[in-house]
C-alpha distance (Angstrom), angle and dihedral (degrees) to the residues before:
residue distance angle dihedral
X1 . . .
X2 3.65 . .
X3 3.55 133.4 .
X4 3.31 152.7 -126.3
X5 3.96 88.8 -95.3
X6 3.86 90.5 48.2
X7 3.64 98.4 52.6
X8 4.16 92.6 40.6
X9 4.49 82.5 50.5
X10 3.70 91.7 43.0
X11 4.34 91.6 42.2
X12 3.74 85.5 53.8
X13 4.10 98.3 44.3
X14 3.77 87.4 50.3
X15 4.00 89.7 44.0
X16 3.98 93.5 47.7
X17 3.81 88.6 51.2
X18 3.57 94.8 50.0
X19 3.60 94.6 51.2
X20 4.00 87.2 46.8
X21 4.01 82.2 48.9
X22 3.86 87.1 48.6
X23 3.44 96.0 41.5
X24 3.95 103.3 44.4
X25 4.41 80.7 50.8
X26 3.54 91.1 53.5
X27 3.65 96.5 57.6
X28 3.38 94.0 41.9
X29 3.87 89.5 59.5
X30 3.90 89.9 46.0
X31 3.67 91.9 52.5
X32 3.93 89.3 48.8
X33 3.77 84.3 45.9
X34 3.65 100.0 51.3
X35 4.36 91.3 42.5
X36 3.94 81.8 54.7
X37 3.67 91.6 45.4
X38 3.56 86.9 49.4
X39 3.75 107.2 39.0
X40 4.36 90.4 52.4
X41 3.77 89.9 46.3
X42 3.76 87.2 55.6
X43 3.87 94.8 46.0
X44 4.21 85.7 43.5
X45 3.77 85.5 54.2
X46 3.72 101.2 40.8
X47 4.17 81.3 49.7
X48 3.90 89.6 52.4
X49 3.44 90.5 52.0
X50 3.49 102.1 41.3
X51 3.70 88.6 48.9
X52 3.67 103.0 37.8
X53 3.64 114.9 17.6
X54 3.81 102.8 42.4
X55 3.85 95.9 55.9
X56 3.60 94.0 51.0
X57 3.81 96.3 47.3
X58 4.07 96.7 41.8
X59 4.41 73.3 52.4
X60 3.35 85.8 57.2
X61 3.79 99.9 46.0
X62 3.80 90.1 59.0
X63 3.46 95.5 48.4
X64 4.20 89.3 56.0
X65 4.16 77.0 46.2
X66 3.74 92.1 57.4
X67 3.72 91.7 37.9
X68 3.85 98.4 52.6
X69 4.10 92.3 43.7
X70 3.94 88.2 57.2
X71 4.00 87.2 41.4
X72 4.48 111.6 101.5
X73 3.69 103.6 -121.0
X74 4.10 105.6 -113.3
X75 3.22 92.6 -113.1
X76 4.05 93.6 60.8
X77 3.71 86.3 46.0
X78 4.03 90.6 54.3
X79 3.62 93.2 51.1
X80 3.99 89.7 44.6
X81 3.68 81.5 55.0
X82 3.77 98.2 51.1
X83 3.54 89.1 51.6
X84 3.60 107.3 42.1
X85 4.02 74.0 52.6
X86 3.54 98.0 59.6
X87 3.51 95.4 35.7
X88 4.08 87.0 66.9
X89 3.71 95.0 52.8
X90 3.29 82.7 48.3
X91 3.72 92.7 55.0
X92 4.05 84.2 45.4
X93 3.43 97.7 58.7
X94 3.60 95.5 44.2
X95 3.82 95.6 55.5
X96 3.71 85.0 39.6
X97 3.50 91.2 57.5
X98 4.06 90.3 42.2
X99 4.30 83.4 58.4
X100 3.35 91.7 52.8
X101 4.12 99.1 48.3
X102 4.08 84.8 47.7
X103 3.39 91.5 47.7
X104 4.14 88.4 51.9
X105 3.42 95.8 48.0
């Protein structure tokens, strides 16, 4: 027959595996909990940015289209360059030539 002893070791065997039992089902919920937590923050920021972000940056890519249509092409601006660059030795020699006509008269 068992004893007092027995029943107290076999009370606390049963208790420690419920509280493993309790404990092992409690972090199973927590790690559901936290995936969920996880997975609808993902969808709330895929929403946000779907919603919010994406509109203003496909703003902003036709405002760099509108921007780069009105923009010279380099190359015009080189060749702007070259002439605004002759036309000032141009505008040397000219006055140059003016000094020297003064000067002869």
């Amino acid at each position: 027959m068992l004893d007092e002893q027995d029943l107290l070791a076999i009370a606390q065997l049963i208790d420690q595996k419920l509280e493993e039992k309790l404990e092992k089902k409690l972090e199973e919920k927590l790690a559901r909990q936290k995936e969920e937590i996880l997975t609808e923050a993902t969808h709330r920021m895929q929403v946000l940015l779907d919603a919010e972000v994406k509109p203003m940056f496909n703003l902003l890519a036709e405002d760099i289209s509108i921007i780069q249509e009105k923009l010279m092409p380099e190359s015009r601006i080189e060749r702007i360059e070259d002439d605004v660059w002759a036309l000032k030795a141009s505008v040397r020699r000219i006055n140059q030539d003016l000094r020297e006509l003064k000067q002869a008269q």
